[in-house]
C-alpha positions as CSV (number, residue, x, y, z in Angstrom):
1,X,-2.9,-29.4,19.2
2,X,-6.0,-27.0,18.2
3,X,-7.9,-25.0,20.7
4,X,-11.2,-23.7,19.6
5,X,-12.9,-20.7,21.4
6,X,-16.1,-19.8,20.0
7,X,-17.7,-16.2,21.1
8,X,-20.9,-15.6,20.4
9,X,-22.9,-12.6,20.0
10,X,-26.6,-12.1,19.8
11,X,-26.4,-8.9,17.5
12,X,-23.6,-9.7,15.6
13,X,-25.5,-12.9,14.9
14,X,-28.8,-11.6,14.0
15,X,-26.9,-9.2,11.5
16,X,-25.5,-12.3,9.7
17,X,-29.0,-14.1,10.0
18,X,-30.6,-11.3,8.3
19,X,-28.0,-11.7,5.5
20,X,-28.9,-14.9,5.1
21,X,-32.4,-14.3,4.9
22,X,-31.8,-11.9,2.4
23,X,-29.4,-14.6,0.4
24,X,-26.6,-12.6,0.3
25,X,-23.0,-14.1,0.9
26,X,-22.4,-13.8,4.2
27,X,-18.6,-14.1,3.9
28,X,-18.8,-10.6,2.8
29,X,-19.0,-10.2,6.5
30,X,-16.8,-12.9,8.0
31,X,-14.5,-11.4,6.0
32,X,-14.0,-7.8,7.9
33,X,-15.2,-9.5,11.0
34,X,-11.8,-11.7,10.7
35,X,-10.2,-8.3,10.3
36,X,-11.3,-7.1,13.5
37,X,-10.6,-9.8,15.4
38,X,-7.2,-9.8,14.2
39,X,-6.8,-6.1,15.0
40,X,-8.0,-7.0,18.0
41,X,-5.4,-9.4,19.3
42,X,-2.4,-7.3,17.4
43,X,-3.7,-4.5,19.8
44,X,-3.8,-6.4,22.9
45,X,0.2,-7.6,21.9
46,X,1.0,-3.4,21.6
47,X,-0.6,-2.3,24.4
48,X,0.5,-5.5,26.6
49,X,-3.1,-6.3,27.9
50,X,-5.6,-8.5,29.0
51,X,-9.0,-8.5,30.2
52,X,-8.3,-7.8,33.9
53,X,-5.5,-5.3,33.0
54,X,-1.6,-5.5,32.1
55,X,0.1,-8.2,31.7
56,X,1.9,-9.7,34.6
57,X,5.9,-8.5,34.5
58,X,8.0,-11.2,33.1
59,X,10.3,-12.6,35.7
60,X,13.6,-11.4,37.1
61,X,15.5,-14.2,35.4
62,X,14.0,-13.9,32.4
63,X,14.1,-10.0,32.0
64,X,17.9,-11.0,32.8
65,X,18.8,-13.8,30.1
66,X,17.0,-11.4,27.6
67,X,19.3,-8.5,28.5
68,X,22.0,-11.1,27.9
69,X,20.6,-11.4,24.6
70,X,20.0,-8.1,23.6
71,X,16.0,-8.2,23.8
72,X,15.4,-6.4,27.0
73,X,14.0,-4.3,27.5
74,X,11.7,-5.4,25.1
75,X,8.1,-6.4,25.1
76,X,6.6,-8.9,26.5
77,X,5.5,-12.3,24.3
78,X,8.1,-10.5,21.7
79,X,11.4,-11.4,22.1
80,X,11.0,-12.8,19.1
81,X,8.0,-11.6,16.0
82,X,7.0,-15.5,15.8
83,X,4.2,-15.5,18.1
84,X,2.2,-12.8,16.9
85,X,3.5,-13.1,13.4
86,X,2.2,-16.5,13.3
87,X,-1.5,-15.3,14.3
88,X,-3.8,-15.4,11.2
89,X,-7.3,-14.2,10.4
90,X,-9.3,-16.5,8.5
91,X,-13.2,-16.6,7.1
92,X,-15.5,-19.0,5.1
93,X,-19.4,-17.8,4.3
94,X,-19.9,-19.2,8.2
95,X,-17.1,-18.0,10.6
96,X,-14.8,-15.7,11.2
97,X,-11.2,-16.9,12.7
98,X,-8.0,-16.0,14.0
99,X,-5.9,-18.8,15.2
100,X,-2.4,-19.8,15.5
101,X,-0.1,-23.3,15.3
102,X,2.6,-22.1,17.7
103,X,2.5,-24.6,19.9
104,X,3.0,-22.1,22.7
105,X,0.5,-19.6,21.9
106,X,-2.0,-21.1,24.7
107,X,-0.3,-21.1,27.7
108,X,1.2,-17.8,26.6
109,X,-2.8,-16.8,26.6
110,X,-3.8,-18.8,29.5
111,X,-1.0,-19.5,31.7
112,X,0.1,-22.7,33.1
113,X,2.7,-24.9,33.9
114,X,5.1,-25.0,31.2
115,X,9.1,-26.4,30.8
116,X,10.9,-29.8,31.9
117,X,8.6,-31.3,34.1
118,X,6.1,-28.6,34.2
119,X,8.2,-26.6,37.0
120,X,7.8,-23.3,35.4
121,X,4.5,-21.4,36.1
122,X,3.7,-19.0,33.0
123,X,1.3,-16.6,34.0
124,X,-1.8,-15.9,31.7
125,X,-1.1,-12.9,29.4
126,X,-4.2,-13.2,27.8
127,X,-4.5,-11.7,24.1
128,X,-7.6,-13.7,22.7
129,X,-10.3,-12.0,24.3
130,X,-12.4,-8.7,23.3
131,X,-13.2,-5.8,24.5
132,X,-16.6,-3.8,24.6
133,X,-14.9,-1.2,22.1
134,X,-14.0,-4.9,19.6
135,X,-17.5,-6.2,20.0
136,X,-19.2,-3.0,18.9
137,X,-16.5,-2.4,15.6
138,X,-17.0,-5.7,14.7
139,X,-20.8,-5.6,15.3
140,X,-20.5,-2.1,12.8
141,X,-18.6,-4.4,10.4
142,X,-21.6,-6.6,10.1
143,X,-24.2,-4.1,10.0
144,X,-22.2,-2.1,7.2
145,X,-22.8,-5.1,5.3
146,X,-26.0,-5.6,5.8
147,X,-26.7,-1.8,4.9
148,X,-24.9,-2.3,1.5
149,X,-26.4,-5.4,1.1
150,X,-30.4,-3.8,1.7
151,X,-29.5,-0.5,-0.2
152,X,-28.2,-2.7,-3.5
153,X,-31.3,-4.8,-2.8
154,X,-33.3,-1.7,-2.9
């Protein structure tokens, strides 16, 4: 299963157009943007947060077989490191990436009905999303590029 979320922005994009234009190779940005997105999503994991605000408290009889199992209290989406270990930042000269093959990783993200017949209801903890604050760091990624890229062409 792949789930493809493409977020676009108009000043991030113009920076990479105007490395283009100026033939550099433009994974010299994808590169540190992939960086920042994953920073991005390993930050949302620490501080347990999503667009609207927390995450949603795991249920009773969950917080109750992990304290069975020794992982509660814990944090949440991290009983075990698989999950966000298995989040990865990729790049090529035209995108930057982070994605995951845990099967689970989207309705973790999303929320959903999940388990034997769908009778469980995970609620979204969302952790693929960015901030204002991610936007403008990645958007200084690209334009610290593009100002090494003008001062060597200088």
């Amino acid at each position: 299963m792949t789930t493809h979320i493409e977020l676009d922005d108009e000043a991030v994009n113009a920076v990479l157009g105007r490395l283009v234009e100026l033939g550099a190779d433009t994974s010299m940005a994808t590169r540190p943007i992939s960086e920042d997105l994953m920073a991005a999503v390993e930050d949302k994991f620490a501080r347990e947060l999503g667009p609207e605000g927390p995450w949603q408290d795991l249920a009773d009889s969950t917080k109750k077989a992990r304290e069975k199992r020794g992982t509660w209290p814990g944090k949440k989406l991290q009983e075990t490191t698989r999950l966000l270990s298995s989040i990865q930042p990729f790049y090529d000269a035209s995108e930057a990436v982070v994605g995951t093959n845990v099967i689970y990783a989207m309705i973790q993200n999303w929320g959903g009905q999940a388990g034997r017949n769908h009778a469980t209801t995970i609620p979204a903890r969302e952790y693929f999303w960015l901030s204002d604050e991610d936007w403008q760091r990645i958007f200084e990624s690209a334009e610290s590029v593009l100002d090494r890229v003008i001062a060597g062409a200088a």
